[in-house]
C-alpha positions in Angstrom: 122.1 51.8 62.7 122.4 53.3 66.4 125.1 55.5 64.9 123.4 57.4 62.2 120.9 58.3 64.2 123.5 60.1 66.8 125.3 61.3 63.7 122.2 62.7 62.0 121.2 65.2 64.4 124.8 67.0 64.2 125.4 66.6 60.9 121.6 69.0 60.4 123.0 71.7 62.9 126.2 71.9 60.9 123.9 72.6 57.4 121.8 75.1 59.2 124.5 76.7 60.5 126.2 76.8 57.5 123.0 77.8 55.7 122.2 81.0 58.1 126.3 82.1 57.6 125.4 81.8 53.7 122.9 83.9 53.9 124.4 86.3 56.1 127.7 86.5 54.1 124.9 87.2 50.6 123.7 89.8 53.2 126.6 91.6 54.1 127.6 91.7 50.3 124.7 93.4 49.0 124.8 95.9 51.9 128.7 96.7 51.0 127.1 97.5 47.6 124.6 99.7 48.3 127.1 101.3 50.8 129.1 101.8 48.1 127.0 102.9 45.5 125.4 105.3 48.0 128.6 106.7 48.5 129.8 106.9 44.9 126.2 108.9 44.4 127.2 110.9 47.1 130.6 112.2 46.2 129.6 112.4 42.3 126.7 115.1 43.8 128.8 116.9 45.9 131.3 117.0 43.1 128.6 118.6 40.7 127.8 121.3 43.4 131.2 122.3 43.9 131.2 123.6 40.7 128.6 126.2 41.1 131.3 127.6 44.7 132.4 131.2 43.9 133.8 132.5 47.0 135.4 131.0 49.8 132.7 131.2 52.5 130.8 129.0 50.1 133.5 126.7 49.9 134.0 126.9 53.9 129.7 126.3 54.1 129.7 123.5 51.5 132.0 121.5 53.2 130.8 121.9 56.3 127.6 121.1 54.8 129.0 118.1 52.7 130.8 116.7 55.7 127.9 116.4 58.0 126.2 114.4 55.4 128.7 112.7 54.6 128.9 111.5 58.5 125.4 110.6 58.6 125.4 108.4 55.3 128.2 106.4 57.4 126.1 106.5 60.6 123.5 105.3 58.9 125.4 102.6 56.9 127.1 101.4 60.7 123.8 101.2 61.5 122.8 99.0 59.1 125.7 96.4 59.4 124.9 96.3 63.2 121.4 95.4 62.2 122.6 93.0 60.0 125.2 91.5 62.6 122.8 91.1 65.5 120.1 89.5 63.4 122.6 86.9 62.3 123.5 86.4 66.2 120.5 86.4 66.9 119.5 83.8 64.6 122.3 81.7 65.1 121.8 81.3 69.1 118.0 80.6 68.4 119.5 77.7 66.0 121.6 76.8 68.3 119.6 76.7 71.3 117.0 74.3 69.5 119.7 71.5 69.2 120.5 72.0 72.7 117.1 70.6 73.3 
C-alpha cells in the first residue's frame, strides 16, 4: 500500500506536465497558422499592389515600403512565440515547484 502512495504523487506530475506540453504544443500550432495565414494575406496584398507600379521609383518606394512591413509582421510574430515560450516556462516551473513541496 506504502508504495502507491509514493508512486502516486510522481505519477500526477508526470500527467500535468504532460498536460501543460499538450497544450503548449496546440498553442504553438495555431500560432504557426495564423503566422502563416497572416503572411499568405500579406504577400497576396502586396502582390495586388504591385500591379498598379508604373515607374521604377514606385517600384524602388513599394518595396521599401513592403519590406518594412514585411519585418514588422515577423517582429511581431517573434514576439508572439516568445510570449508563448515563456508562459509555458513559466508554467511549467510553477508546476514544478508545487511538487517540490
Amino acid at each position: 500500500m506504502t508504495n502507491n502512495i509514493d508512486l502516486q504523487k510522481p505519477l500526477e506530475a508526470v500527467k500535468t506536465l504532460m498536460t501543460l506540453q499538450a497544450a503548449t504544443v496546440s498553442k504553438s500550432v495555431e500560432l504557426q497558422k495564423q503566422s502563416g495565414e497572416e503572411l499568405a494575406s500579406f504577400f497576396k496584398a502586396e502582390v495586388e499592389k504591385a500591379k498598379e507600379l508604373k515607374t521604377p521609383e514606385d517600384v524602388v518606394k513599394f518595396n521599401v515600403e513592403a519590406n518594412k512591413n514585411l519585418f514588422e509582421i515577423l517582429k511581431a510574430q517573434g514576439e508572439a512565440f516568445t510570449a508563448l515560450a515563456t508562459e509555458a516556462s513559466q508554467n511549467a516551473m510553477n508546476e514544478i515547484q508545487k511538487m517540490a513541496k
